[in-house]
VEXTOR-764438 format. One line per field, with one value per residue (C-alpha): residue in one letter; y, x, z; residue number from 1. Coordinates in Angstrom, 1 decimal. Layout:
# residues N
aa: c(a | ...)
north: c(Y | ...)
east: c(X | ...)
up: c(Z | ...)
i: c(NUM | ...)
END
This chain:
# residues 334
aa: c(x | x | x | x | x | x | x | x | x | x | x | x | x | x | x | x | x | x | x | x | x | x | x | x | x | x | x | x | x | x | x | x | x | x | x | x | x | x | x | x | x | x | x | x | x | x | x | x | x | x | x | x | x | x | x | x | x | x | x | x | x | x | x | x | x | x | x | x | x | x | x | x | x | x | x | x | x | x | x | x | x | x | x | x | x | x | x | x | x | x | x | x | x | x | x | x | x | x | x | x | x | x | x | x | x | x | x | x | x | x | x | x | x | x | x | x | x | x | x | x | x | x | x | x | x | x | x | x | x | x | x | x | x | x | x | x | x | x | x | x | x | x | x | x | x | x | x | x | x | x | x | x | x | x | x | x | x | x | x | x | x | x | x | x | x | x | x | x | x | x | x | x | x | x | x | x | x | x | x | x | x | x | x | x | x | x | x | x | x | x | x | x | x | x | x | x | x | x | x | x | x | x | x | x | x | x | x | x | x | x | x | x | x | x | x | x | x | x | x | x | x | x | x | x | x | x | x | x | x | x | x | x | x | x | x | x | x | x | x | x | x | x | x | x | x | x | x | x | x | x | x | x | x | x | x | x | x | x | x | x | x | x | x | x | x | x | x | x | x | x | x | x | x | x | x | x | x | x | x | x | x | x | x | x | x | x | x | x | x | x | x | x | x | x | x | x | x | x | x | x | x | x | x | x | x | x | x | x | x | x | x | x | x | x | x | x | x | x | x | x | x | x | x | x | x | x | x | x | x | x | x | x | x | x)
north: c(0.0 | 3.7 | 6.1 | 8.6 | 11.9 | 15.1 | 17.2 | 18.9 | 21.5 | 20.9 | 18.2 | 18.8 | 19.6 | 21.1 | 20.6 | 24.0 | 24.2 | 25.9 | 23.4 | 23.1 | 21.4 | 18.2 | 18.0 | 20.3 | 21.4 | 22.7 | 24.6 | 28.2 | 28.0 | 27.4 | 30.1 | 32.5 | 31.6 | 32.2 | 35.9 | 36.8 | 40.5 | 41.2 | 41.6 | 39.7 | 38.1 | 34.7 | 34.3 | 35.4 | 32.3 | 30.2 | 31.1 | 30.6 | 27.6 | 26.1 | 24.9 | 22.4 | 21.6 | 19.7 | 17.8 | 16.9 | 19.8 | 18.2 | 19.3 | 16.8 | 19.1 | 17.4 | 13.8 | 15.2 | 16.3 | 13.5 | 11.4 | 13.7 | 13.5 | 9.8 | 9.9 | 12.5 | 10.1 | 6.7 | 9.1 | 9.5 | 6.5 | 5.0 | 7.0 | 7.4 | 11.0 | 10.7 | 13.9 | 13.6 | 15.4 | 17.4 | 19.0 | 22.2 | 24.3 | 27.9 | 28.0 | 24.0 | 21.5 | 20.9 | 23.9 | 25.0 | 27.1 | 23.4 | 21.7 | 24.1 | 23.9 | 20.2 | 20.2 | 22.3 | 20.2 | 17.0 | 19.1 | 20.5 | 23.4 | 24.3 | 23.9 | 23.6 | 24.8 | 23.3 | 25.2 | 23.8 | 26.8 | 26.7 | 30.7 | 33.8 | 36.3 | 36.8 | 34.8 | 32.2 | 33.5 | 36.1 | 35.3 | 31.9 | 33.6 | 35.7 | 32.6 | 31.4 | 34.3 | 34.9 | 31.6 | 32.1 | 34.6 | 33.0 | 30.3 | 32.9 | 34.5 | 31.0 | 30.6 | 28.0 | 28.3 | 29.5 | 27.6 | 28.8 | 28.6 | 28.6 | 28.0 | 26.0 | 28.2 | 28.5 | 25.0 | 25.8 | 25.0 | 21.9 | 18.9 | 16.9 | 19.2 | 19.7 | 16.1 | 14.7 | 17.6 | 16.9 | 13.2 | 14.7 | 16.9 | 13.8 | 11.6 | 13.5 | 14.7 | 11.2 | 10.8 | 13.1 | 11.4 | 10.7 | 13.5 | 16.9 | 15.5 | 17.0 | 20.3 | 20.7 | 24.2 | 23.5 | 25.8 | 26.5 | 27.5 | 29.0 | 31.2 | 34.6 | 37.4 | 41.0 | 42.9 | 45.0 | 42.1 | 40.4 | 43.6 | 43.0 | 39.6 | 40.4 | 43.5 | 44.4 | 45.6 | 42.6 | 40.2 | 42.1 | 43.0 | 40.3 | 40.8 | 37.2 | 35.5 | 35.5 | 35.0 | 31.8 | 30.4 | 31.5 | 30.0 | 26.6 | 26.2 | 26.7 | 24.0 | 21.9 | 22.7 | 22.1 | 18.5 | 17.6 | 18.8 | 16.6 | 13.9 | 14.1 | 15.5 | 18.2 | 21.8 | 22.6 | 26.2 | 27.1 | 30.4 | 31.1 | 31.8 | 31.9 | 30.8 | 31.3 | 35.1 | 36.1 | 39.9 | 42.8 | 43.8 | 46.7 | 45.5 | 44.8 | 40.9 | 38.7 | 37.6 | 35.9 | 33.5 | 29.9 | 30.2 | 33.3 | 31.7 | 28.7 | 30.5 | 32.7 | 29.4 | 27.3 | 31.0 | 30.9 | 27.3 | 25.4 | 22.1 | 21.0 | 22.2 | 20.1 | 22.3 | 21.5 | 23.3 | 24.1 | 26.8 | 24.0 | 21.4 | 19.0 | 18.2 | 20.6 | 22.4 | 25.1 | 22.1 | 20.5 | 22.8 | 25.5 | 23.2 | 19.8 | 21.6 | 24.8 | 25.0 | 21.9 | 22.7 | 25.4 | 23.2 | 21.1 | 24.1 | 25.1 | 21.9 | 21.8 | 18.5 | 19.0 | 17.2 | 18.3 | 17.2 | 15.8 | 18.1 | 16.8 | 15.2 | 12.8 | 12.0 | 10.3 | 12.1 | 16.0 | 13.9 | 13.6 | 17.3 | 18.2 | 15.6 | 17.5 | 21.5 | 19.5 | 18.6 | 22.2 | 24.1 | 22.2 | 22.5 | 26.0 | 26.4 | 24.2)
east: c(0.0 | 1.3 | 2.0 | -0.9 | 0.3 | -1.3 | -3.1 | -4.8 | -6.6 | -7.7 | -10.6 | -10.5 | -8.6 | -10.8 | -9.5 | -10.5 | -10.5 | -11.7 | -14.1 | -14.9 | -17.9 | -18.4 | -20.9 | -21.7 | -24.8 | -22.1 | -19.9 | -21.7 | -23.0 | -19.7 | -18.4 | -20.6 | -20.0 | -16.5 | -17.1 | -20.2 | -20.1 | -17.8 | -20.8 | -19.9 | -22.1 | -23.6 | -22.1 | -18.8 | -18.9 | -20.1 | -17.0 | -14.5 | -16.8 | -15.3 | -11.9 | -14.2 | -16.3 | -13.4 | -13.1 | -16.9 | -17.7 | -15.7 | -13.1 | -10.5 | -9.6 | -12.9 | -12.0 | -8.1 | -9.1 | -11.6 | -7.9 | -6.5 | -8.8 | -8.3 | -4.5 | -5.1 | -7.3 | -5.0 | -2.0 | -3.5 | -4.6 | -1.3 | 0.6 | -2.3 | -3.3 | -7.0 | -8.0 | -11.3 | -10.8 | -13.4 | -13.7 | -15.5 | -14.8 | -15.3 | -16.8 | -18.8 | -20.2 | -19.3 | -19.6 | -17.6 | -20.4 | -22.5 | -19.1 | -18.6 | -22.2 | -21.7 | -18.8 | -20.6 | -23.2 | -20.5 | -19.3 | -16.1 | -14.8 | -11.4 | -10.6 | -7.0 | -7.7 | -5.6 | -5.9 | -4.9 | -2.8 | 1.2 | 2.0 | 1.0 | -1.2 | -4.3 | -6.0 | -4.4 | -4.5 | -6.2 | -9.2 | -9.7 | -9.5 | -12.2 | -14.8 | -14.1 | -15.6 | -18.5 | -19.3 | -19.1 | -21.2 | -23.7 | -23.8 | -23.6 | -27.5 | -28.3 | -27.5 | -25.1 | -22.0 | -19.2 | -16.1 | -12.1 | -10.7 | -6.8 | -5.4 | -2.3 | 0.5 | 2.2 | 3.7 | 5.9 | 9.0 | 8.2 | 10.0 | 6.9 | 5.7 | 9.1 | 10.5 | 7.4 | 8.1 | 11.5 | 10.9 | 8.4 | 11.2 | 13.6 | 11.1 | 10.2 | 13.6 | 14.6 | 11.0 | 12.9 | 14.8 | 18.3 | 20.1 | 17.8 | 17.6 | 20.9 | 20.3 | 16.6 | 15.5 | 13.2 | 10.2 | 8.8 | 5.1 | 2.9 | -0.5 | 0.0 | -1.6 | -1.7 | 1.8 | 0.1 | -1.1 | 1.7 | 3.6 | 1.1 | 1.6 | 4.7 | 6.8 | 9.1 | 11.4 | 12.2 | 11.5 | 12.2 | 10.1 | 6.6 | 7.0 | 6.5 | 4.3 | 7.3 | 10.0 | 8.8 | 8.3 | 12.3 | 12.9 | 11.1 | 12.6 | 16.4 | 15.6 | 14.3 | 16.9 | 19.6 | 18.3 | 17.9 | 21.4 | 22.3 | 20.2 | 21.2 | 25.0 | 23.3 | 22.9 | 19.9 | 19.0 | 15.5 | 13.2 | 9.7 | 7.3 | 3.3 | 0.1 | -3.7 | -3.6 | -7.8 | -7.0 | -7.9 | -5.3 | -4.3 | -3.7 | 0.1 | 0.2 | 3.2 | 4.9 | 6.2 | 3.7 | 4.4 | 3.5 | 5.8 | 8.4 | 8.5 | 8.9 | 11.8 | 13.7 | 13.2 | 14.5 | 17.3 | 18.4 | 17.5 | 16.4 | 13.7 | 11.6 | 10.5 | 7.0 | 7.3 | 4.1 | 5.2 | 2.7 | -0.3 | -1.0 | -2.8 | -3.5 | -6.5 | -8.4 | -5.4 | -2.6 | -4.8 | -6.1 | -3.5 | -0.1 | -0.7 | -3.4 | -2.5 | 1.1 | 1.9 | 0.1 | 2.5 | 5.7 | 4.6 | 4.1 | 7.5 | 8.9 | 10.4 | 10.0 | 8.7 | 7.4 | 5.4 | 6.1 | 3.6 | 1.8 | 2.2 | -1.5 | -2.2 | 1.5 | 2.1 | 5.2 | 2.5 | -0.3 | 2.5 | 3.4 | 0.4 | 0.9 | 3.5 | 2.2 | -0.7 | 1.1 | 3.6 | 0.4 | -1.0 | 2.0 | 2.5 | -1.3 | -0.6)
up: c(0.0 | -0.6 | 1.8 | 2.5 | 1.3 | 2.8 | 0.8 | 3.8 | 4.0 | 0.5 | -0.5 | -3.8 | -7.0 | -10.0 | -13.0 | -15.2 | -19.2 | -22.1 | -23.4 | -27.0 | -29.1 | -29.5 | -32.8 | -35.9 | -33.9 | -30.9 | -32.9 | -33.3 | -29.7 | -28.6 | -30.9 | -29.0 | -26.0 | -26.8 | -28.5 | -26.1 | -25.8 | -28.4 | -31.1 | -33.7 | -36.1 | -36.3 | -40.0 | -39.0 | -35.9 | -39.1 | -41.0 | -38.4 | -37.6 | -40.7 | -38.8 | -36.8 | -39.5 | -40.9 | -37.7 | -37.7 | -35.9 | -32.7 | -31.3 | -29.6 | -26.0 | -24.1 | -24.7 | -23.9 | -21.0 | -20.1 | -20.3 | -18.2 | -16.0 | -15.3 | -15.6 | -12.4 | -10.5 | -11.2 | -10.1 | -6.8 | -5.8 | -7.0 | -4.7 | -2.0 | -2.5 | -1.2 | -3.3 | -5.2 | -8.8 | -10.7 | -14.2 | -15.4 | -18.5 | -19.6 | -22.3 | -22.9 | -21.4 | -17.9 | -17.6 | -14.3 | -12.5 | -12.7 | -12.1 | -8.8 | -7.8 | -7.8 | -5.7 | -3.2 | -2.7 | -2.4 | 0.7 | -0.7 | 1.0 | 0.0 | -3.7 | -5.5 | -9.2 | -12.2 | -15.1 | -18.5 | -19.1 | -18.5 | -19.0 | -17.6 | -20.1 | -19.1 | -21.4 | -19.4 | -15.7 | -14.8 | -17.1 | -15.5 | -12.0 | -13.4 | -14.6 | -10.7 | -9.5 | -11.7 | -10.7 | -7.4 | -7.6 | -9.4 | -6.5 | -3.8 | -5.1 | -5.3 | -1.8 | -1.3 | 1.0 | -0.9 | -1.2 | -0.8 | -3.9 | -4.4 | -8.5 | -8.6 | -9.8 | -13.3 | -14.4 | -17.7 | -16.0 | -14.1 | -15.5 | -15.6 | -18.1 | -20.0 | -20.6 | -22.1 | -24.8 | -25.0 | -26.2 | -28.4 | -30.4 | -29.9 | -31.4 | -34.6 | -35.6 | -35.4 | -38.1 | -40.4 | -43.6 | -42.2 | -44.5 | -43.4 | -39.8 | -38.5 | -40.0 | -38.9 | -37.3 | -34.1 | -34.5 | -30.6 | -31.3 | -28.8 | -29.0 | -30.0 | -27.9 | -28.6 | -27.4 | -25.2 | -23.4 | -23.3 | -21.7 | -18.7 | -18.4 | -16.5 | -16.1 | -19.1 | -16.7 | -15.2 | -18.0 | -21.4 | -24.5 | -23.7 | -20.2 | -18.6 | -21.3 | -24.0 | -21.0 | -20.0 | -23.4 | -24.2 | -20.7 | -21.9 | -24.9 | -24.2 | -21.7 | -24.4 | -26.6 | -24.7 | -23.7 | -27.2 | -27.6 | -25.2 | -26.5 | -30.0 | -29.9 | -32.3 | -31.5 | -33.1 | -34.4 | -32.6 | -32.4 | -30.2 | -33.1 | -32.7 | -34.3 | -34.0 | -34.8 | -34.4 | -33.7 | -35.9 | -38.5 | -37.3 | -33.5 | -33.0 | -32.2 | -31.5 | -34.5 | -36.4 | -37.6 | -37.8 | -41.4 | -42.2 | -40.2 | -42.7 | -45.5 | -43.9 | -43.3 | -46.6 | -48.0 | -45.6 | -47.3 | -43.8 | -45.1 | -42.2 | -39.5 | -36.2 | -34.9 | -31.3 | -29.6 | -26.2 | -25.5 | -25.8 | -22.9 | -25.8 | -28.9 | -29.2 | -32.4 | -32.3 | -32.8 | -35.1 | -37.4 | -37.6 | -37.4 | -38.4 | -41.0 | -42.0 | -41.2 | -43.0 | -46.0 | -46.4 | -45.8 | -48.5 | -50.9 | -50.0 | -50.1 | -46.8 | -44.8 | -41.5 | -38.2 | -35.5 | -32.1 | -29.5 | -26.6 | -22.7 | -22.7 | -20.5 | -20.0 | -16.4 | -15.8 | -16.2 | -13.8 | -11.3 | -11.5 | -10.9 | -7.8 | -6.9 | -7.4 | -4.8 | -2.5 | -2.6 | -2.0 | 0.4 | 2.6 | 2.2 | 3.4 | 6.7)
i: c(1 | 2 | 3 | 4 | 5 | 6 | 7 | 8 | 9 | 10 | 11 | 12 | 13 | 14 | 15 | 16 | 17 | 18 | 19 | 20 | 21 | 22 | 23 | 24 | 25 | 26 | 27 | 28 | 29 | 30 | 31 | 32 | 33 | 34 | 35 | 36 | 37 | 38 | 39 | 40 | 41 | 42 | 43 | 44 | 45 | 46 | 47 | 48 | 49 | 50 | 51 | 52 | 53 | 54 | 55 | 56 | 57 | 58 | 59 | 60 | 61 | 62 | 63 | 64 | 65 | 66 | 67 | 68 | 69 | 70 | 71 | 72 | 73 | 74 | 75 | 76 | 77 | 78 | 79 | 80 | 81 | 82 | 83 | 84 | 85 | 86 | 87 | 88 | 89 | 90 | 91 | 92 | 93 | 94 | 95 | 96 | 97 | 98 | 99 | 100 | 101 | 102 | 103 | 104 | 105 | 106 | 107 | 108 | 109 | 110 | 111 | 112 | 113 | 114 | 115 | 116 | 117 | 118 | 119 | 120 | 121 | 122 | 123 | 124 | 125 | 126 | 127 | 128 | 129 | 130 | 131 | 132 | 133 | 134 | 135 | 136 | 137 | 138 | 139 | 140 | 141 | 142 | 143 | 144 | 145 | 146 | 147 | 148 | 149 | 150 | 151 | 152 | 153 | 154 | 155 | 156 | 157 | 158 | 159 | 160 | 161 | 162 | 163 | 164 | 165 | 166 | 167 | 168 | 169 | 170 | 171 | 172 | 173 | 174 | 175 | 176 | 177 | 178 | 179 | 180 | 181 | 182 | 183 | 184 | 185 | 186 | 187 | 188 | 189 | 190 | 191 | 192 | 193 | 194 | 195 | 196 | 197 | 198 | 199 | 200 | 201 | 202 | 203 | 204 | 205 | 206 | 207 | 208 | 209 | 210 | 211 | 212 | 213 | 214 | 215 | 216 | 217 | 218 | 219 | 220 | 221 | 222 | 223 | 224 | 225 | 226 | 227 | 228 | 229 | 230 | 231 | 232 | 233 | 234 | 235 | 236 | 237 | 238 | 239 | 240 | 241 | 242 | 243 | 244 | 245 | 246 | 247 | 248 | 249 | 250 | 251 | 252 | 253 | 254 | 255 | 256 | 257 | 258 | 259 | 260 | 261 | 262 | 263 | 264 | 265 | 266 | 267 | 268 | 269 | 270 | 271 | 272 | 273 | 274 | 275 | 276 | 277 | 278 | 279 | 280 | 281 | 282 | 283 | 284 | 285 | 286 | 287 | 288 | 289 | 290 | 291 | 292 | 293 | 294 | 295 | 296 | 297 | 298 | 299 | 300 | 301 | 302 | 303 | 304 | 305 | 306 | 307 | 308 | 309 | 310 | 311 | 312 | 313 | 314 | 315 | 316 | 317 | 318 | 319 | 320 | 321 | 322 | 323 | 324 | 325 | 326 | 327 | 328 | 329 | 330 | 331 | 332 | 333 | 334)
END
C-alpha cells in the first residue's frame, strides 16, 4: 500500500478548461460563448466555424481532458493521494459554474484549481481567476455556502511538463529522412496574444520585450533545446514563433507566424523544421487545425520537410506534476 500523502486542508482539486464542441450542432453555440459581448455576427462564428467543421464539428480538448482527468485520479490513488478530482470548462459542457455547484453540494470546501494553461497572459490566468468568481457569484445568489478557492501556480517550468516535450522533439527529428535530420531548425510555437497584453503579463522591466508570457516560453525552450542537444549531440538552431492570430489587422500581435516563419527558413536554405508546440497542454483544435493543417500545407508548398512534435496530454510524468504542485500548495497552506 502507498503512503498517504497530505493534501490537507484541500478536498479537492478542479481541474478548469476551455471546453470546445463536441458535434456540428455545438460549434456556433460554442463560438458564441467564446465571442459573447464582443458583437460579432452569427455568419462570422459560421466562417471561423469552418476549422471544426473539418473535424466533424468536434473538437479533440474534451476527450483530452476526459484522459487527463483519469490519468489525475490513477495518479493518486497509485501514490495514496486521497484527493477527489473534478472538471469544469469555460466556455462547454461541464460547464464549471455546474461543475462548482456540484462540488458544493459533495461538501467540498477548499478547492486547489488546475488550469490547462502553462503561462502567464491573461487569457491564461487572470481570465480563469475571473470565470471562478462569476461563478461564485452565481452560486452565492443561489445561496449555497461558498467555497475557498486557491489556482495551482504556473507550471511551464516543471520537469513533468518539460520532458514529455522533449521526447516529443527527440522523437520526430529522429521521423525526419536521415540527411535533413541534423540540420533541422526546431520551431517553438505558442499562441500569440496582442503585445500590449503580453507587456502585462509580467513587467518588461524585469523580464524584457513580452513581459512574462514571452520570457517563459524563451525559458522553456532553451531548456528543451539544450536537452535535445544533449540527447542528440546536435545543437539545433530554434526560435519562439506563434500561431492562432484572431486579432484585428491593425492591433500589433506577437509575431512571427508559424507560417511566415517557414517561409523565412526554406529562403534561408535550412532544409527541415521540427513544430514542437510548447505553448499547448494537448492536442486541441489550435494544434490541429493550424499546425498539423494549416502550417503543413504550407511546408509542403514550399517543399520543406517537416514534423510536429507531441503536446504533454495525459503524459504520467504531467499527472505527477500536478501531484507534486498538490502537495507544494497544500504544505505552504498548513
Amino acid at each position: 500500500m502507498p503512503d498517504v500523502l497530505d493534501a490537507s486542508p484541500y478536498d479537492a482539486l478542479l481541474l478548469l478548461s476551455f471546453g470546445g464542441p463536441e458535434g456540428p450542432d455545438d460549434v456556433v453555440p460554442f463560438l458564441e460563448n467564446v465571442t459573447r459581448g464582443r458583437g460579432i455576427p452569427k455568419e462570422r462564428l459560421k466562417e471561423v466555424g469552418q476549422h471544426y467543421f473539418l473535424f466533424g464539428g468536434v473538437s479533440p480538448i474534451n476527450d483530452q481532458n476526459r484522459a487527463l482527468l483519469d490519468a489525475l485520479r490513477k495518479d493518486f490513488a497509485e501514490h495514496g493521494l486521497d484527493l477527489p478530482v473534478y472538471w469544469g470548462n469555460r466556455n462547454w459542457a461541464p460547464y464549471l459554474t455546474d461543475t462548482l455547484r456540484e462540488m458544493v453540494r459533495d461538501g467540498r470546501r477548499r478547492i486547489l484549481v488546475l488550469a490547462t494553461s502553462a503561462y502567464a497572459s491573461y487569457s491564461g490566468c487572470r481570465q480563469y481567476r475571473e470565470n471562478l468568481a462569476d461563478s461564485l457569484a452565481a452560486l452565492e445568489a443561489e445561496g449555497l455556502e461558498l467555497p475557498r478557492i486557491d489556482k495551482l501556480r504556473h507550471y511551464f517550468n516543471h520537469p513533468g511538463f518539460v520532458e514529455p516535450m522533449v521526447d516529443g522533439v527527440v522523437r520526430s527529428l529522429a521521423e525526419l529522412p536521415e540527411e535533413v535530420r541534423d540540420g533541422a531548425h526546431i520551431a517553438f510555437c505558442t499562441h500569440s496574444i496582442p503585445t500590449s497584453a503580453a507587456d502585462t503579463s509580467g513587467p518588461v522591466e524585469e523580464h524584457g520585450d513580452g513581459g512574462a508570457y514571452v520570457r517563459q516560453h524563451l525559458d522553456v525552450a532553451q531548456v528543451i533545446a539544450d536537452a535535445v542537444r544533449e540527447r542528440t549531440g546536435v545543437d539545433h538552431p530554434w526560435q519562439l514563433v506563434y500561431q492562432s492570430r484572431s486579432g484585428a489587422p491593425h492591433i500589433p500581435w506577437l509575431e512571427p507566424d508559424i507560417c511566415d516563419h517557414l517561409e523565412e527558413r526554406r529562403a534561408a536554405g535550412v532544409p527541415a523544421v521540427v513544430m514542437a508546440p510548447i505553448g499547448f497542454v494537448s492536442d486541441h483544435m489550435e494544434v490541429l487545425y493550424d499546425l498539423d493543417t494549416e502550417a503543413t500545407a504550407k511546408a509542403e508548398e514550399l517543399g520543406l520537410p517537416v514534423r510536429r512534435s507531441a503536446t504533454v496530454g495525459a503524459d504520467p510524468r504531467f499527472a505527477a506534476a500536478v501531484r507534486d504542485l498538490v502537495l507544494e500548495r497544500s504544505a505552504a497552506e498548513r
